[in-house]
SETORSE-297662 format. One line per field, with one value per residue (C-alpha): residue number from 1; residue in three letters; chain; z, x, y. Coordinates in steps of 0.2 Angstrom, whole numbers, plus 5000, padded with zeros to 4 digits. Example, Ala and Ser with C-alpha at 12.3 -4.5 7.8 and 13.67 -1.06 7.14 Angstrom:
REM residues 2
k [1 2]
r [ALA SER]
c [A A]
c3 [5039 5036]
c1 [5062 5068]
c2 [4978 4995]
This chain:
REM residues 172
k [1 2 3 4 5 6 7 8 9 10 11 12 13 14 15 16 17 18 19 20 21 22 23 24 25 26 27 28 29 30 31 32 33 34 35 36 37 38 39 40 41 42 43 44 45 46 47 48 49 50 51 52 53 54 55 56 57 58 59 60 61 62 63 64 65 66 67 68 69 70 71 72 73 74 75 76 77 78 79 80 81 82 83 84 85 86 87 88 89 90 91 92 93 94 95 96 97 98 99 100 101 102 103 104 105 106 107 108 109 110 111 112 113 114 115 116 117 118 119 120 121 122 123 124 125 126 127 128 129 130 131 132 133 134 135 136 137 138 139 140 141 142 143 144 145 146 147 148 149 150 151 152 153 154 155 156 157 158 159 160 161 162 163 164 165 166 167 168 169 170 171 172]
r [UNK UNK UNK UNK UNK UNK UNK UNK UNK UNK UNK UNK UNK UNK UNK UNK UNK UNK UNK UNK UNK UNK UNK UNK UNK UNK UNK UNK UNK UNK UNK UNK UNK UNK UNK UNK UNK UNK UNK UNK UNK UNK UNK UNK UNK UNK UNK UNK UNK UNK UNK UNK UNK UNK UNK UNK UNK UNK UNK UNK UNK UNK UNK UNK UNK UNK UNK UNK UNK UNK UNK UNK UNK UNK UNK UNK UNK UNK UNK UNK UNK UNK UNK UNK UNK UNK UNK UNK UNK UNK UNK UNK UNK UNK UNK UNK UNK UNK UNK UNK UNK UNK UNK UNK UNK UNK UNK UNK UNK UNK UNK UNK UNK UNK UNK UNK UNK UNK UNK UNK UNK UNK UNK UNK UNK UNK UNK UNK UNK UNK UNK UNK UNK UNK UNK UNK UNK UNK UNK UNK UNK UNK UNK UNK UNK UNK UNK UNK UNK UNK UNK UNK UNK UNK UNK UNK UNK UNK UNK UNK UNK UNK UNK UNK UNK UNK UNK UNK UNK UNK UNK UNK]
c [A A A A A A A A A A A A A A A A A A A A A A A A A A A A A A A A A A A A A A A A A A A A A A A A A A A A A A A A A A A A A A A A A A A A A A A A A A A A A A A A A A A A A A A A A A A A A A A A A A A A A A A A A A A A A A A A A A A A A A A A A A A A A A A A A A A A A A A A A A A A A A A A A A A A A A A A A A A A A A A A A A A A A A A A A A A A]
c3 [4291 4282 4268 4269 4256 4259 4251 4242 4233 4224 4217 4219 4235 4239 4247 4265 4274 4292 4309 4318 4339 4342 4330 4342 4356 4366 4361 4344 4332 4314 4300 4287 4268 4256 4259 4252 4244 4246 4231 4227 4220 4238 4246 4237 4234 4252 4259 4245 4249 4267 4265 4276 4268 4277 4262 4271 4263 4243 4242 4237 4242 4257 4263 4260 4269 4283 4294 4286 4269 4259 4260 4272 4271 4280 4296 4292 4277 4287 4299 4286 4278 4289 4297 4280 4277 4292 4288 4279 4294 4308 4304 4288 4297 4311 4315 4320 4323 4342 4342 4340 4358 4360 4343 4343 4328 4331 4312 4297 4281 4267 4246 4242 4256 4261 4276 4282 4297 4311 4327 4342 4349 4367 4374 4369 4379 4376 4373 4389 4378 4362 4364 4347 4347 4358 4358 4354 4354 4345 4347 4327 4324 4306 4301 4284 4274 4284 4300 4306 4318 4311 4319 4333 4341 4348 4340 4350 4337 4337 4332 4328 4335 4321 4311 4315 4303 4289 4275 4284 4278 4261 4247 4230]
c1 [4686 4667 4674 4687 4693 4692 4704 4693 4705 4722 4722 4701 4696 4677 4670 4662 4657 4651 4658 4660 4656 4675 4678 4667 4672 4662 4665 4671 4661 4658 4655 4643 4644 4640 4625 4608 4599 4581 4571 4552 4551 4558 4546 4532 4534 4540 4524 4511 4521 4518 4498 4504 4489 4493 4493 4509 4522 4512 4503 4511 4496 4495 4514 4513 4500 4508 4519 4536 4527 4534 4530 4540 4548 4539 4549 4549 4557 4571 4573 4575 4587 4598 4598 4601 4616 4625 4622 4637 4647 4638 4625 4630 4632 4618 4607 4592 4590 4583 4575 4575 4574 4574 4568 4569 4564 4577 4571 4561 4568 4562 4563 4581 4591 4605 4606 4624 4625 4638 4634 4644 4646 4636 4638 4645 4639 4641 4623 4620 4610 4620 4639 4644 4634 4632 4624 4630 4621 4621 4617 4615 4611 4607 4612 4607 4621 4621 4624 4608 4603 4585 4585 4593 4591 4598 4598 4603 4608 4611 4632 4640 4661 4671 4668 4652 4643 4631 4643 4658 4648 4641 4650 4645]
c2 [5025 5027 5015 5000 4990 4974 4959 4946 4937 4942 4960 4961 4971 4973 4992 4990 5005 5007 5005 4990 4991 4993 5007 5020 5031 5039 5060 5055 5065 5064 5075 5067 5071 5076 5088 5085 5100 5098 5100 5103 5086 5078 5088 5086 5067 5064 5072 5062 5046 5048 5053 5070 5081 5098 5110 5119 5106 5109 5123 5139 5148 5142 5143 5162 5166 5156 5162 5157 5167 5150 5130 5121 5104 5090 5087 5067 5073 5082 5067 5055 5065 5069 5051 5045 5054 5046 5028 5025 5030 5027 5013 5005 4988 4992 4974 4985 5004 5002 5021 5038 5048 5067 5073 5093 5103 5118 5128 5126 5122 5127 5119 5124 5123 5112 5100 5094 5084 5079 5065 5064 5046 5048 5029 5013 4997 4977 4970 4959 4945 4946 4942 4948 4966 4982 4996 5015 5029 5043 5062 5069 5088 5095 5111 5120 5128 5144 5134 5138 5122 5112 5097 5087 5069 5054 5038 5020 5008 4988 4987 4970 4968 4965 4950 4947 4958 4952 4961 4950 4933 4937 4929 4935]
């Protein structure tokens, strides 16, 4: 379901990932990959790019005299991460994300580890001003490669119903 091929013309098919509104279900869970390994450079640029100055994402120095004896990736880091990794299932064809609610950093992650990531489809409603749309919501948990929970939250997102999505107009 994360990709379709679509028929374009004779024998030429265009890729499309996401969902459209009718595709969810509430309970219906999904198991996003690949995994991201997080690397010093992610880390490092991540935290420069977003003018987060706190020496315990970049200085080595610093990180082992801290309590977790090592850097630790910038949470925004983990959060864009692991939301990334489920747009092309869950959001691909989203109008507007709406917002993220209930945000629990579960465990650190540290330079090196891998995140993987799973949502669980929590509500499913028709937009009450936008005919062609609803809403669906989303609880997403990201785990690192020894299953060890890091991050958790729920995310509501703008869907379009089938047909109505900006990918289903294009025509280039």
């Amino acid at each position: 379901m994360v990709a379709e091929a679509k028929p374009v013309g004779e024998q030429r098919y265009r890729e499309s990932y996401g969902r459209y509104l009718e595709d969810f279900e509430v309970g219906d869970v999904y198991e996003h990959r690949p995994g991201r390994s997080i690397t010093e450079t992610d880390n490092t640029w991540f935290t420069l790019l977003t003018m987060n100055q706190h020496p315990l994402h970049f200085d080595r120095e610093y990180g082992a005299k801290s309590e977790f004896g090592q850097v630790l990736v910038n949470s925004c880091l983990t959060i864009s991460v692991v939301t990334g990794m489920s747009v092309s299932d869950i959001s691909q064809k989203t109008v507007a994300n709406l917002g993220w609610d209930k945000v629990r950093l579960t465990g650190p992650v540290f330079v090196g580890d891998t995140l993987y990531a799973e949502s669980t489809v929590l509500s499913i409603r028709e937009s009450k001003s936008r005919p062609n749309q609803g809403i669906v919501t989303v609880e997403t948990v990201g785990k690192k490669q020894d299953g060890t929970q890091v991050i958790s939250f729920e995310r509501s997102m703008l869907i379009p119903k089938r047909g109505h999505a900006v990918d289903d107009a294009l025509d280039y």
